[in-house]
Structure formats: structure tokens, C-alpha cells
C-alpha positions in Angstrom: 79.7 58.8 83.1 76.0 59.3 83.3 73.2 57.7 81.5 69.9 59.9 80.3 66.4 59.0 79.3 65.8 61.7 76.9 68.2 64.6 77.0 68.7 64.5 81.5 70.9 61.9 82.7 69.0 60.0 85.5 71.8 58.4 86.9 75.5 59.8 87.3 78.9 58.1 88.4 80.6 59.6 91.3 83.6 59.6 92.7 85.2 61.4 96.0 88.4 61.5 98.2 88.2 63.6 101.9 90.2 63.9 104.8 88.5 65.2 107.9 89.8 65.4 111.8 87.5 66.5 115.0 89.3 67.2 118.5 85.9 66.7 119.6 85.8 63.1 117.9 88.8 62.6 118.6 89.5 61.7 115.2 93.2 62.8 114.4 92.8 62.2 111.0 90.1 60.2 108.7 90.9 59.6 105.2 88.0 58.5 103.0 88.0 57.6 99.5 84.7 56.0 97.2 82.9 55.6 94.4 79.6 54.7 93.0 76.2 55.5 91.6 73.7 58.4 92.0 70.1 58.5 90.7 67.7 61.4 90.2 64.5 59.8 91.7 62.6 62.8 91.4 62.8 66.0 89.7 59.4 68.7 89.2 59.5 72.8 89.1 60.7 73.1 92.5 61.9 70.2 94.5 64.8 67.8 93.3 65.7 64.4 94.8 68.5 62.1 94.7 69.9 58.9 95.9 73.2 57.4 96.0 75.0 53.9 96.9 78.7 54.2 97.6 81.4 52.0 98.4 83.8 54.1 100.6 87.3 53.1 101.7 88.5 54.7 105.0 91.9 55.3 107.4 91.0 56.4 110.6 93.8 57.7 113.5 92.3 57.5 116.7 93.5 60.0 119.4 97.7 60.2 119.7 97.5 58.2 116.6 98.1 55.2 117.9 94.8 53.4 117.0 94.4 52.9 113.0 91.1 51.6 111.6 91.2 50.8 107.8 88.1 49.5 106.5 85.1 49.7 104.1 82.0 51.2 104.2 78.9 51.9 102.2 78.3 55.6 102.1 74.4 56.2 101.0 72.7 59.0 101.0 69.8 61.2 100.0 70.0 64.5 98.8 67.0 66.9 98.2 66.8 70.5 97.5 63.6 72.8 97.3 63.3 75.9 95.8 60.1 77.7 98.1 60.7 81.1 96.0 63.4 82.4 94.1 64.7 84.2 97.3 64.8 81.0 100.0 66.1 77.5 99.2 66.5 74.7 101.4 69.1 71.9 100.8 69.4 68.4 102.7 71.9 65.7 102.4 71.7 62.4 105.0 74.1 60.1 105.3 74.2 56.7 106.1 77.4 54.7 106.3 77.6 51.1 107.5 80.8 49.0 107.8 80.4 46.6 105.0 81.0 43.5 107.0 78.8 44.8 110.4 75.9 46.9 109.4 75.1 47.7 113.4 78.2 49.7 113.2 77.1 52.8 111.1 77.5 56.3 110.9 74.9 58.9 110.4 75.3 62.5 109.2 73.1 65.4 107.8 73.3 68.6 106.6 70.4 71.4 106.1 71.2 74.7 104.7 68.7 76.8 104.2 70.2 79.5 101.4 68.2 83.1 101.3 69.5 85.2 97.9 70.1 88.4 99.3 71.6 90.1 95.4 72.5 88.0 92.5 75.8 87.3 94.1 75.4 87.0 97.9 73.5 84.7 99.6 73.1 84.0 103.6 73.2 81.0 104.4 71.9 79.3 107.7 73.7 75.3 108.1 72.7 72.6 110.4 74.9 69.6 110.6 74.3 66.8 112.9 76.4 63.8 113.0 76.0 60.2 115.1 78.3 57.3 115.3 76.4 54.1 116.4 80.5 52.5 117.8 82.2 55.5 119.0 85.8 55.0 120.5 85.9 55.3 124.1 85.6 58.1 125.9 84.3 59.7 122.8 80.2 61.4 122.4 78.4 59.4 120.1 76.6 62.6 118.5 77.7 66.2 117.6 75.9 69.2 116.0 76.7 72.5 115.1 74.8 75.5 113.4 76.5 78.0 111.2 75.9 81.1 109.6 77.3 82.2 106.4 77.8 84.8 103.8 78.1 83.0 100.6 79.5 85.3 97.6 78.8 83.7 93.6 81.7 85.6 91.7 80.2 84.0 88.2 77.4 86.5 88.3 
């Protein structure tokens, strides 16, 4: 469902179901589902922006298993990309997730990739993901990063 102003929709309904698990985290397994709105705030040549406001269910196993977390969180985020030249793009999205019924206890993750066209069909790619958890189980870091390099092949063009 989207809504435009003209011909460009400004404003889009999403939708989304993940399942993630991190040894580091020790997360054995988090299942996230959610829904909700996102909005083109800004949009010129070059540079695009968006905004979102999600309501996000999640099932979290902690560890062996043994400690289950179901509960609901809001899942905003901005998203920008820029377009520098038509050889190097850069791409951020931050999120911020708050438990619904304890805002102090959040999560925040972000993602950079900065996307160099190397042909029409291959692109390197350099990622930077950070992630912090304000209530961490025990034991457990309360931040991670990691920094990736990729070879990204487009098999439409």
C-alpha cells in the first residue's frame, strides 16, 4: 500500500519477518516479526532519505535455550543513501528499537556500505555494522561491530 503526492508515493507500508542468532550475543535464536509505515522525507538528484516507525514482535532464546523473551518493540529507523558519482555510493540504515513498555531498554544498530561500481554488473562493496544493546543478558558485551568486504554481482544487467 503506498500513498503518492503526484505520481511518487511518499509514504509505503512495510512489512518483515527475520530470524537472527549470534554466539557472540549469545542469542540462540531471535525471531522478529513487524509492520508499519515508511516515509520519504527527502528525496533531490543525489541523496535520498527515509524514516520509518515499526511495531516489531520478537522471541528471543537466550544461551542453552533456556531463557525465552517474547515481547514488543518499536523498530525505527532512518535510512539514507547518497549517490557522490555514478561510480561510489554510500548507504546508511540506523536502528532504534525500544521495548514498548520500557523505552530505557533499547537496541541500536547501523549499517554503512559504501558500494563502488566496478562494471555494470559487479560492485565492491565495503559494510560497517555496529550494533549496542542498552540490557544485555549477563555475561554478554553490550556492543559488537564488524567490517566486511564484498563482491556484489547484479545478474539483471
Amino acid at each position: 500500500m503506498t500513498c503518492s503526492i503526484g505520481r511518487e508515493p511518499w509514504w509505503t507500508a512495510e512489512a518483515f519477518v527475520q530470524g537472527q542468532a549470534n554466539k557472540i550475543l549469545n542469542v540462540r535464536f531471535r525471531g522478529l516479526a513487524g509492520a508499519g509505515l515508511r516515509f520519504r522525507a527527502m528525496k533531490a538528484d543525489r541523496f535520498r532519505l527515509y524514516a520509518a516507525l515499526l511495531a516489531m514482535f520478537e522471541h528471543e532464546e537466550i544461551g542453552s535455550g533456556s531463557i525465552v523473551h517474547r515481547d514488543l518493540r518499536w523498530s525505527s529507523y532512518a535510512s539514507w543513501n547518497w549517490t557522490t558519482t555514478g561510480i561510489l555510493r554510500i548507504v546508511n540504515t540506523t536502528y532504534w528499537q525500544p521495548l514498548v513498555r520500557d523505552i530505557e531498554d533499547y537496541r541500536i544498530a547501523s549499517q554503512t556500505d559504501f558500494v563502488m561500481r566496478l562494471s555494470p554488473s559487479f560492485s565492491y562493496v565495503l559494510a560497517f555494522h555496529y550494533a549496542f544493546d542498552s540490557r544485555p543478558p549477563d555475561g554478554v558485551v553490550n556492543s559488537e561491530y564488524s567490517i566486511r568486504n564484498v563482491l556484489s554481482v547484479d545478474f539483471e544487467k
